[in-house]
N, C-alpha and C positions, 0 to 999 in steps of 0.2 A: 520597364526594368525587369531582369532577370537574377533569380540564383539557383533556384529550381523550377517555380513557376512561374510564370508571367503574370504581372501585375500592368496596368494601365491609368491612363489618369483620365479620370471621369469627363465629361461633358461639363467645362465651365472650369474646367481645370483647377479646383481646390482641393480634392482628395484622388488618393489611389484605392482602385478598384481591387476586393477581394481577388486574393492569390486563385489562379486557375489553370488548369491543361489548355497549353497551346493549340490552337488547330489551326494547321497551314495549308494552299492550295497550294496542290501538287507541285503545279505549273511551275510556283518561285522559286523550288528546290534546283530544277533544271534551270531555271532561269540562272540562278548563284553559280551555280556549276558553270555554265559558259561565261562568267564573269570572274570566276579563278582562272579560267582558261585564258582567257585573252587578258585580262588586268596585269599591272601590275604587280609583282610579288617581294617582297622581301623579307628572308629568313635569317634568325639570329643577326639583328641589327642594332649595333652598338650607340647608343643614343642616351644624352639624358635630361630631353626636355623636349618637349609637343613640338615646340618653334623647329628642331634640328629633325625630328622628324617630319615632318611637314617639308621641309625643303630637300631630305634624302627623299621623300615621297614625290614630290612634283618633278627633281631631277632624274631620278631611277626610270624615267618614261622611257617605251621605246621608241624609236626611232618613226614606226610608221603612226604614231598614237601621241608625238610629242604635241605639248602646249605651246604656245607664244607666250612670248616673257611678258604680254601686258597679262593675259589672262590667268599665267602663272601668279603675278603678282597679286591681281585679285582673288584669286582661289585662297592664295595663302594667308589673304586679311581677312578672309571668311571664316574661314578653318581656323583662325585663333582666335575668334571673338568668344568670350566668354557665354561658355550654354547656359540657360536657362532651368534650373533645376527645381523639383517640386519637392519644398520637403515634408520628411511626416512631422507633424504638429501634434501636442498632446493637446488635451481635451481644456487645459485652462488657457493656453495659448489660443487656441480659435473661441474662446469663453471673450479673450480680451481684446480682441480682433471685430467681434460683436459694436463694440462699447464706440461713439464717437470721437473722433480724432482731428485735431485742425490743420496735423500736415498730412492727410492724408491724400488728397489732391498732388500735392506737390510730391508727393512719395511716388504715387504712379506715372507722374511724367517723369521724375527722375529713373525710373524702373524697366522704362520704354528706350531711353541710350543704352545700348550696349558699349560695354566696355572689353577691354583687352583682357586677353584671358593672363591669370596672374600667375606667376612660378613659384608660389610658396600657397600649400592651403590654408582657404579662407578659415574665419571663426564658426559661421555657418557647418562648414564640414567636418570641422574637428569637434562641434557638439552636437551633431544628425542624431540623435537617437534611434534611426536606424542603422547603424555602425553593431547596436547589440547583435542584430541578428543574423550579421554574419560571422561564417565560421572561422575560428583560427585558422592563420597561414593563407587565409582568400586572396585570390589574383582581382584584379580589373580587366575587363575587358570592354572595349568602346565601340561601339555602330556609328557610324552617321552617315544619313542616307536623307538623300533631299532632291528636290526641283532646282535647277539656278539656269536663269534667263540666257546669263551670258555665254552658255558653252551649247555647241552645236551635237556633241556625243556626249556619251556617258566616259565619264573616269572614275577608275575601282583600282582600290589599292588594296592590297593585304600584307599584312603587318605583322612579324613575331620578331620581339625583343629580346636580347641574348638574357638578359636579368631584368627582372622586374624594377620598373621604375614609377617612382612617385613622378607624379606630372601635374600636378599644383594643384590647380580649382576646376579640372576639368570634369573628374569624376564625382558623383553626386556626395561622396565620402571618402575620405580620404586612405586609401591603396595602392598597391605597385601596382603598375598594369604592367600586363605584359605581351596581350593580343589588341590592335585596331584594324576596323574593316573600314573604307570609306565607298561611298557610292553617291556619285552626284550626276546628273543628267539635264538635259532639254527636256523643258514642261510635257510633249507631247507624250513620253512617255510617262507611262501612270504605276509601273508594278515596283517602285523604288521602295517604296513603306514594307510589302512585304516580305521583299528580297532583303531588307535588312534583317525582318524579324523571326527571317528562314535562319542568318547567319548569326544572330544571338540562340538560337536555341540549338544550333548545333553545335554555339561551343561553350550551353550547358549541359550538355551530353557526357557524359564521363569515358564513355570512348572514344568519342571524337577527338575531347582532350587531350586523350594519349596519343590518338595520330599529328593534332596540332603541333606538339609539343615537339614529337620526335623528328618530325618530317623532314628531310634533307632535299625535296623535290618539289615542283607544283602536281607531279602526278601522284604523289604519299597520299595530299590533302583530295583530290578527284578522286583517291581508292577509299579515303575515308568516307568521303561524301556518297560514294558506293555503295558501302557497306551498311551508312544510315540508311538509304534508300530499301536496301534488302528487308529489313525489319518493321519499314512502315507498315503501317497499315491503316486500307483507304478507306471511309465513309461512303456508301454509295448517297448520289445527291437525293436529295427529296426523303431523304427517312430519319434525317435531323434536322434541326434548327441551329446552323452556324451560329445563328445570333446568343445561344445557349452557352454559356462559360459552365465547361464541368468542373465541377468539384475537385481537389486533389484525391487521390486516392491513399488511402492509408498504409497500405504498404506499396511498396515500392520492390522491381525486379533487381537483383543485384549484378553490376558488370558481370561477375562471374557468371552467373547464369544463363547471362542473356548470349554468353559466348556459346553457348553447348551448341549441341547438336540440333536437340530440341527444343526449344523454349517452353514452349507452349505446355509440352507435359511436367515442366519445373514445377515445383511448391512453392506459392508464394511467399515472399522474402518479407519475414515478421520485422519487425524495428528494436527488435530485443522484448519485447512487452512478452512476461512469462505464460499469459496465458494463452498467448495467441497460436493456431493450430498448426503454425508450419513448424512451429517450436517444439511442439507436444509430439509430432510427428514424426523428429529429426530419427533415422538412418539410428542401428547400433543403441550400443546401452549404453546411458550418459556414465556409468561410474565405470567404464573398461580403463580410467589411468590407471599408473602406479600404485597409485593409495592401496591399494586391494591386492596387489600383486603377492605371492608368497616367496617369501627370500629363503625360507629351507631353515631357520634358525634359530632358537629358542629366543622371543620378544624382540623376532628381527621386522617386526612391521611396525611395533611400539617403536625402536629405536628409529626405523625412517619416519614416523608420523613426527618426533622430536625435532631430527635434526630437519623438515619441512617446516615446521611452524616456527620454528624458535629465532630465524633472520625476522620471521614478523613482526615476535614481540613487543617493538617498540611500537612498531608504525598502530597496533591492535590500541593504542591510546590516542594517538597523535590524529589518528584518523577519525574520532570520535568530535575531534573538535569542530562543530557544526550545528548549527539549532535545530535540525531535524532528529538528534540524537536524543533534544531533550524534550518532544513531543514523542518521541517512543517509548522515552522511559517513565512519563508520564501516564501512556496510554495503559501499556505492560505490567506497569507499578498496579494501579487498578484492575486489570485481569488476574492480577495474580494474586492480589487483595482476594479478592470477590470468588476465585478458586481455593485458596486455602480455606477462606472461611465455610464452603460449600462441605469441602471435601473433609477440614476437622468438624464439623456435625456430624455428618454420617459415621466417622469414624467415632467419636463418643458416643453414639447411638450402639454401635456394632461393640465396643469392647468397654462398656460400662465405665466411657471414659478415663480409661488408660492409656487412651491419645484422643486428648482434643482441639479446639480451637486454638490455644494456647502454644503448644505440642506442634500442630501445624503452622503455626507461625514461627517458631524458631528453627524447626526443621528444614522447612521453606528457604529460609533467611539463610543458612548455616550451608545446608549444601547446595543450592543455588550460589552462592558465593564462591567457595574453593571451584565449584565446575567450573563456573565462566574466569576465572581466573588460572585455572592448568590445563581446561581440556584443549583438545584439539577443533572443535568447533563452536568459539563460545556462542553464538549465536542462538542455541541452542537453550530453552528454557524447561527447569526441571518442577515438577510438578509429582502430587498423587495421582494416579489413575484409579479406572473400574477393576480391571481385575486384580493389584493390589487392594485394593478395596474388601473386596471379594474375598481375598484369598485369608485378611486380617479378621476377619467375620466368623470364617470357616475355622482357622484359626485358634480364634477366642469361646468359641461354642467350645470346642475338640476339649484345650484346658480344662474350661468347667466341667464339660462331661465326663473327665477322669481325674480330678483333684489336683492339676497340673498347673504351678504360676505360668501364670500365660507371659509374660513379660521375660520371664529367663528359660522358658523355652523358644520365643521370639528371639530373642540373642542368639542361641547357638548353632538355630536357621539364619541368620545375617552372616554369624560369621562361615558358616558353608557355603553361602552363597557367596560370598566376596571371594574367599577360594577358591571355589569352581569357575568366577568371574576372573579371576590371574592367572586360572590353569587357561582358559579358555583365547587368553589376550597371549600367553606364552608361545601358545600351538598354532597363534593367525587363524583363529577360528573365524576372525570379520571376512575373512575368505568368501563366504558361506556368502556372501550379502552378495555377489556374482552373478547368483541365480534367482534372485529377486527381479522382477519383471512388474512392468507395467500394471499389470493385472492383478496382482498381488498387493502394487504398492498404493494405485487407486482405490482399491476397496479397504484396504487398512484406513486411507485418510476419508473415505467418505462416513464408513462406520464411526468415527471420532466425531468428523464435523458434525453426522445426525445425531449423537449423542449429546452434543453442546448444543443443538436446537433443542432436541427434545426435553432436554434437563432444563433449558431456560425459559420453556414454555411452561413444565411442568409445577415449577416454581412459581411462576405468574398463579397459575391457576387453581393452588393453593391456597394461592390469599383469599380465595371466596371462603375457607373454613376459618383464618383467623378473621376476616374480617366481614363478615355474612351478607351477602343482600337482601337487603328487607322486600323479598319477592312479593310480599303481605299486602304492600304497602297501597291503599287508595287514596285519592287524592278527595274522594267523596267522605269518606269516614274519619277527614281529620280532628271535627271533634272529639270523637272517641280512644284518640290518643293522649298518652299521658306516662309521667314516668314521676314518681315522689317518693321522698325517702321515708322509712319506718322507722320511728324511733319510740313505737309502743313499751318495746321492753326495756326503756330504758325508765320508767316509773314505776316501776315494781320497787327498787332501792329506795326512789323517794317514797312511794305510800309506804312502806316500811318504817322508815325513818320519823314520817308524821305519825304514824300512830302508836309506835313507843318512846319517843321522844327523846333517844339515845342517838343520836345520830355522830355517826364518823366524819370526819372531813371529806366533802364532796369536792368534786373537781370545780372548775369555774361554771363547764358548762353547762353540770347538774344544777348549779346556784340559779343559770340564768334561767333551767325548764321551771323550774320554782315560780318565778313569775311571769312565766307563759299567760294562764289564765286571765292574770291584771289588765298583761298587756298587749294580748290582741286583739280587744277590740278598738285599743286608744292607736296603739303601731304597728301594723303591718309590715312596716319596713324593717321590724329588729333584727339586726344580726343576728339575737338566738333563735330566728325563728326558720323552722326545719323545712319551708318551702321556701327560703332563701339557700339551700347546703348545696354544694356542688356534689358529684357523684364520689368523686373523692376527700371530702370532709364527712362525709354520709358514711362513707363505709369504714373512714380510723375514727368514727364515734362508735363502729358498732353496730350502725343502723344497716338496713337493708333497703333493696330497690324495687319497687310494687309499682307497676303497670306498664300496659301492652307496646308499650315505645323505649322501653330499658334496655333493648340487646342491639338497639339500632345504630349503626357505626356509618356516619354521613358519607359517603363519596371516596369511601377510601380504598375501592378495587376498581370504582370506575376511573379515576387521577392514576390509579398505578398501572393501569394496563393502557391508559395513554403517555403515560411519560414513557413503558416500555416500549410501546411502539412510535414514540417520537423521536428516540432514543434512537434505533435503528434505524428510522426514515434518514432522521438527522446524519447518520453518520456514513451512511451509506451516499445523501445526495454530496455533503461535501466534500468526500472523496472523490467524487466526480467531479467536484467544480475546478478541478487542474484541469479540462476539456471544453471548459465552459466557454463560452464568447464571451465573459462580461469582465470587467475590467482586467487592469495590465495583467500578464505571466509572472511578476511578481508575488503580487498579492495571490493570484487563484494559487502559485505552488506555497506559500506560506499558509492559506485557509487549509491548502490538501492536506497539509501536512499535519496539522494540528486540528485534522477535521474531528475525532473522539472526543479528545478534548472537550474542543468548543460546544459537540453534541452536551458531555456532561456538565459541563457549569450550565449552559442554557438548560436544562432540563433539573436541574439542583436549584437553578434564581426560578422557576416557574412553578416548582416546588414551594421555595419558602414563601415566595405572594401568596398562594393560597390557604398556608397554614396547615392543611390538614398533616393528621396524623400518619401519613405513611411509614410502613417498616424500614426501619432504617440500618446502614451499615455497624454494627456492633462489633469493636474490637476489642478484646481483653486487656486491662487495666494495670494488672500484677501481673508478676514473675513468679509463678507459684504452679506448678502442677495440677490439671484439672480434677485429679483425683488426691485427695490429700495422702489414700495410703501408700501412692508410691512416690520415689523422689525421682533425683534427676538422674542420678546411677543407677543400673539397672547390675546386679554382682552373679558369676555364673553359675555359679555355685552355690549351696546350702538350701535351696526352697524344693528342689526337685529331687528325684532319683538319679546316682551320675549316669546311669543307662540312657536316661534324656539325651546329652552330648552327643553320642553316639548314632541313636533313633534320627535325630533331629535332619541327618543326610539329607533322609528320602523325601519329606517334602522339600528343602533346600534343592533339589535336583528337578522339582517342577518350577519352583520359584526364579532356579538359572535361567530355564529356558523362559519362561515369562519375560523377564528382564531383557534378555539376551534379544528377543523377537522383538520387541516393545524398543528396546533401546535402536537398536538397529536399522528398523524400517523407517523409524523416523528420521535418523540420520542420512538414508537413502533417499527421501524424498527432498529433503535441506538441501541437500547436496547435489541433486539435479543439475544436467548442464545449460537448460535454459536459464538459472539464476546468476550465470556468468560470474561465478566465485574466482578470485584471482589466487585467493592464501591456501586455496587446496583444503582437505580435509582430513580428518583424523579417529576413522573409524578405531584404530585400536587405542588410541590413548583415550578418549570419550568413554567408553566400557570400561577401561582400567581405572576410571574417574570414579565412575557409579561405583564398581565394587569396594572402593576403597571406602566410600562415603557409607555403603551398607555397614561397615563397622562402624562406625561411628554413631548413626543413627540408630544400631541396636543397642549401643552401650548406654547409651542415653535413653533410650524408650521413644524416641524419633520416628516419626510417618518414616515408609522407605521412599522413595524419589528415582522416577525415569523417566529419559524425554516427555513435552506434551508437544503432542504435535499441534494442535490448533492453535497456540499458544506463540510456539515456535515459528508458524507460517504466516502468524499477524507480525511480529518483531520480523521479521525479514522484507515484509510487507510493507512495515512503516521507516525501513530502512532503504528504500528502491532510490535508486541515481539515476537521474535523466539528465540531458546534455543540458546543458544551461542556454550554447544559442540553438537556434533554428530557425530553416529558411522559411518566408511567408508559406503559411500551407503545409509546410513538412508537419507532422506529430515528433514531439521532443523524442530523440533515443533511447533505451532502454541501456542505463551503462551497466547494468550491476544492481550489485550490494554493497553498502557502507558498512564492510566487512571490518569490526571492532570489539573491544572487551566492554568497554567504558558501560554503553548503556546497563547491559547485563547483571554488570557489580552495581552500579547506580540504582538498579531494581529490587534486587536483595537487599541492601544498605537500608532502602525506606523500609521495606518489608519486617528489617528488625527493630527499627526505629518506630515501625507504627504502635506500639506499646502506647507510646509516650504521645504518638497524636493523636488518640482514641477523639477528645474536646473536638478537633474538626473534622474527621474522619464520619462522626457519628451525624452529621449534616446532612450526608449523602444518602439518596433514598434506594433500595435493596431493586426496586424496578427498572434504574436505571441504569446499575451493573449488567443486570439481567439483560438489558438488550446490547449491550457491549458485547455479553458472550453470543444471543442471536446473531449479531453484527458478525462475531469473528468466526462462528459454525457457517454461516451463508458465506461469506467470503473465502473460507477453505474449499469450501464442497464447489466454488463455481471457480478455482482452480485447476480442477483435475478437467481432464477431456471427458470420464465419462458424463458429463453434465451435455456436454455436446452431442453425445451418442444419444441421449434420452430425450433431448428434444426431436431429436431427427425422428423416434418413432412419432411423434405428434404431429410432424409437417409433411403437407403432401412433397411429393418430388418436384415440384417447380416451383417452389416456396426456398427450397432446402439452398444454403450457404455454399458459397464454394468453399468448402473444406479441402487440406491437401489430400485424408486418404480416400475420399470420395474420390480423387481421379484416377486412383489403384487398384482401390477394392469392394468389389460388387457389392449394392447398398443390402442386398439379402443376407451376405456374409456378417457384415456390420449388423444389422438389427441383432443376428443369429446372437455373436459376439457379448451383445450389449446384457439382452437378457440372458443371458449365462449368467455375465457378470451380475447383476439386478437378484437373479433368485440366490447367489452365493451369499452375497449381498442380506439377503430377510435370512440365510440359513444363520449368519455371523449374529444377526439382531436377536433372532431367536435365542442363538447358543448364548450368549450376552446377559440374558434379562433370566436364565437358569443358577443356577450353583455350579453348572460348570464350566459358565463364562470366565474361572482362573485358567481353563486351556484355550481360549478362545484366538489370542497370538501364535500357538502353535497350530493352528483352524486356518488362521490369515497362511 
């Protein structure tokens, strides 16, 4: 059987043989070819059942090639007998097939009568579960090709039906067919087998089809069969093994291309998959549509990004409804956790917590919410960055350095900046995003994604100072450790007390040191006694900890740098298990899908078995401002000089451009046309989002908020659509994006809510984020093509991939190219890890 590759039934005939590339001898192709010629033909033949075809087939003969009516009549009891069809069988079906049976005997001799083939499909047919795997709107088409004793020549019919007709139990599932070939012959001839399986695979050719289909002639189908013949190409004998089934190939050329001129110099035809290099490669800049186009107008690109999005708005919920939405926003929920908390430390670090953890979770929650609910690409996840970061640091010193409230000179920098952000959305300043190039937009996302590796290893490796390895440690000198509590100073009040016999009410525990003395030679075991105290009963008495095993903290960086990197293994191999051979395509796209997930619970239950103490997820408890002396209003006036208002422009005018670069190039990469976005994008109304939100977030004392692209390119990630069928061997399609609001607002929603689920939140171990964000920096960075360019310096040249621009551009050119890019690349890292990584976006 055929749909794209040929499949076969094994030796012993109980299963079908992995899907494989045909390989046919020449010979049969010419062989078919003089069997359209002289056979049989009939075109668009109005028929609606095998029987009435069958007999327009046997009378349609000509004249010098006619049958006798006896051999007619048995040709046509042949030709209906019900075929033999092998079906697929799942795995507890041949489980129960194992198992002894007492009609089984009888089962196979009744199995051995063939019967009349039937006009309505069997039960059999109508639950094949191979029926999934083919594609909507699929034709049938039928071979049979055979030996029969009784005919002296070959008879060959060819067969196209005016409309597709159901034709009972003939097809191994039930279809219209609309093409049959028939080929029967005298034993002596032997090439019957091949010459059928010449004429199944030229009409799974998708050009042939079209000649099939259209043909008005026997000579259309001979120019078709022509035209295959042009394109083949031969195996010389002896430098293969026929007997060798190749593999499918993972991509595949597309009709259109294989029409050119050239073929051969074509770029292979990707299946949509966004990283693959014929995609990365594509001709032209993916963002030349309309979106970007200037209309002359004041907020005349704002007004087209509206009236583009706003027929969506319905479908941006409706299309959400899908269980892969709710492993994204599960996934994202925690990325975005595990970023806010990251990102409000550092900022209570940098501004003496006048934004902190707290601070970063409403701001989070608050403009993440309104974005993905009015922008033009909710997709799109907001976050702090570094040079925000940076710039609130810079900032915060500046205030204190000249007696200045930092907090309402921050405000009347938001409010210039959302200004300058409506001046800029009025004038189609997204214009500007035109000449953003490749080159630009890969070292933007590699510098992000190395900065989420580096940050999440950095973190890892921290934990050696909260939690020490006892480097010390011998396994020879264990006697000589020890750790016991000091509770010398705690008899000073009692000898006091016995020797002037004034004594105050002592506590319990003072009553119990009292009779210590009595009682430790009779009980060792007393509760009062201080080599029974825990380390913490030890130190709310008072006491202190005395000897060389006190600072030892068991196994608690060596469990956290494996759950980090189990973390990653983990989520890295199950994302790949949609590729996997091992059970159905169900199960491996539902594991794919919820492969993070399943990474953090499994790495959260492996956790809690072992008890230890790992740093765990802390989220704030109250609604209260991290710093008490400020509130949640921030007023613009009265703490400062009003010359502040005024001053406040000119950094506002670096901070545009921050924003402006930062916002933008992430949306440029989003929006890529390998992502096959249907709802189009909305670079000016996404800017006009952000500025509006910088009021708000200064009025409040709120982190500022602009794209994250790592963030943003995992949520697109976890939202990718593949075709549901595929033919044995095909890889599923690349359709898209599950382009929707729903997850977006679903991730904010928890994100404000997490307040309140601090109790399970705090379960989760701080290692295991940690390699979520390794997981989501390694999966941006081997997105982009330069990932491709830098292996290629590593690999010799006959090692090296067919890559599409390797057949364009000289591999010298490329290296030249690559390390360009690579030292701009350490110039950006540099500029990054100084103070004046706040211009670092206008560097990109």
């Amino acid at each position: 059987r055929w749909i794209k590759f040929e499949e076969k039934v094994e030796d012993g005939g109980e299963r079908w043989s992995a899907p494989h590339v045909p390989a046919l001898p020449l010979h049969s192709l010419f062989q078919l070819r003089t069997c359209l010629q002289k056979g049989t033909m009939l075109l668009d033949l109005d028929a609606t059942s095998f029987k009435e075809i069958i007999d327009n087939a046997l009378s349609g003969q000509p004249e010098a090639a006619e049958l006798q009516p006896a051999l007619r009549e048995r040709l046509a009891a042949l030709l209906l007998l019900q075929p033999q069809h092998q079906p697929t069988k799942s795995l507890l079906q041949l489980l129960a097939e194992l198992g002894p049976s007492p009609c089984q005997g009888k089962a196979k001799g009744r199995s051995e009568s063939r019967t009349q083939l039937s006009k309505t499909p069997l039960k059999e047919q109508l639950r094949n579960r191979f029926k999934k795997k083919v594609p909507l709107g699929a034709e049938a088409a039928h071979v049979a090709v055979g030996e029969v004793e009784f005919l002296e020549k070959p008879f060959a019919v060819f067969i196209r039906l005016r409309h597709g007709v159901s034709l009972g139990s003939l097809a191994e599932v039930s279809l219209p067919s609309r093409f049959l070939f028939i080929l029967l012959g005298p034993p002596k001839v032997k090439a019957y087998h091949e010459v059928g399986r010449a004429m199944a695979i030229l009409l799974t050719d998708e050009l042939f089809q079209r000649v099939a289909r259209q043909a008005e002639h026997r000579e259309d189908l001979i120019t078709g069969i022509e035209a295959f013949l042009d394109e083949l190409i031969v195996l010389p004998p002896g430098k293969w093994d026929p007997s060798v089934r190749i593999p499918p190939p993972s991509h595949l050329p597309s009709p259109r291309r294989r029409t050119a001129l050239d073929p051969l110099d074509q770029q292979p035809h990707g299946n949509g998959d966004m990283t693959t290099a014929g995609d990365r490669a594509s001709p032209g800049h993916p963002h030349s549509g309309e979106e970007l186009e200037r209309t002359g107008r004041l907020f005349g690109g704002l007004l087209r990004d509206i009236r583009r999005k706003a027929p969506w708005y319905g479908s941006d919920f409706s299309d959400a409804l899908h269980p892969q939405c709710l492993s994204a926003v599960l996934y994202i929920y925690l990325a975005t956790v595990t970023n806010a908390i990251t990102f409000g430390g550092m900022l209570g670090d940098a501004t003496a917590n006048m934004q902190g953890v707290l601070e970063s979770f409403l701001g989070t929650a608050f403009a993440g919410f309104i974005f993905c609910l009015f922008s033009g690409q909710p997709l799109t996840i907001l976050s702090s960055t570094g040079p925000v970061l940076v710039f609130e640091r810079l900032l915060f010193s500046f205030s204190q350095d000249h007696s200045l409230d930092y907090l309402e000179f921050r405000l009347w920098i938001g409010l210039w900046v959302a200004f300058f952000g409506v001046v800029l959305v009025a004038t189609e300043a997204s214009h500007l995003v035109r000449h953003f190039t490749r080159f630009t937009e890969e070292g933007f996302c590699a510098l992000i994604s190395l900065i989420f590796i580096y940050d999440s290893l950095k973190k890892m490796l921290s934990l050696a100072d909260a939690f020490p390895i006892n480097w010390q440690y011998r396994l020879d000198n264990v006697t000589s450790y020890s750790c016991t509590c000091n509770l010398r100073r705690l008899f000073n009040p009692i000898l006091t007390c016995l020797t002037t016999l004034q004594c105050p009410p002592l506590p319990p525990y003072y009553s119990c040191l009292l009779e210590l003395p009595r009682k430790q030679a009779g009980n060792l075991t007393n509760p009062c006694h201080f080599a029974g105290l825990s380390r913490t009963q030890c130190l709310d008495r008072g006491g202190s900890l005395l000897g060389t095993s006190c600072q030892y903290v068991p196994d608690v960086t060596l469990i956290s740098f494996l759950l980090f990197g189990g973390t990653f293994l983990f989520c890295t191999a199950l994302k790949h298990f949609r590729s996997s051979r091992y059970f159905p395509v169900g199960v491996r796209k539902l594991v794919s899908d919820f492969a993070v997930i399943l990474a953090i619970l499994t790495s959260c239950a492996v956790d809690a078995v072992l008890g230890l103490e790992t740093p765990k997820l802390l989220v704030p408890s109250e609604l209260k401002p991290t710093n008490p002396a400020r509130g949640w209003i921030v007023f613009p006036l009265g703490a400062n000089p009003w010359w502040v208002c005024l001053v406040s422009a000119v950094p506002a005018v670096l901070v545009t451009i921050l924003i402006f670069m930062d916002q933008q190039i992430t949306a440029v990469i989003l929006n890529r046309r390998e992502y096959k976005l249907q709802k189009g994008a909305g670079f000016h109304l996404d800017l006009l989002c952000v500025s509006l939100l910088m009021v708000v977030t200064s009025v409040t004392g709120l982190p500022w908020y602009v794209s994250a692209t790592v963030i943003s390119l995992a949520h697109m990630d976890s939202l990718r659509k593949e075709s549901a069928t595929s033919a044995p061997g095909e890889h599923p399609q690349f359709l898209g994006i599950r382009e929707q609001r729903l997850t977006g607002l679903a991730v904010f929603i928890l994100m404000g809510v997490s307040v309140f689920m601090a109790p399970v939140l705090k379960h989760i171990p701080m290692p295991v984020l940690y390699g979520v964000f390794l997981h989501m920096g390694v999966t941006a960075l081997n997105s982009i093509q330069l990932m491709d360019r830098v292996r290629l310096l590593l690999m010799p040249a006959k090692h090296q991939p067919d890559l599409a621009f390797l057949r364009h551009v000289p591999l010298r050119r490329v290296h030249i190219f690559t390390i360009i890019q690579l030292l701009c690349l350490a110039l950006l890292w540099v500029l990054k890890s100084t103070v004046a990584a706040i211009i670092f976006p206008v560097m990109v």
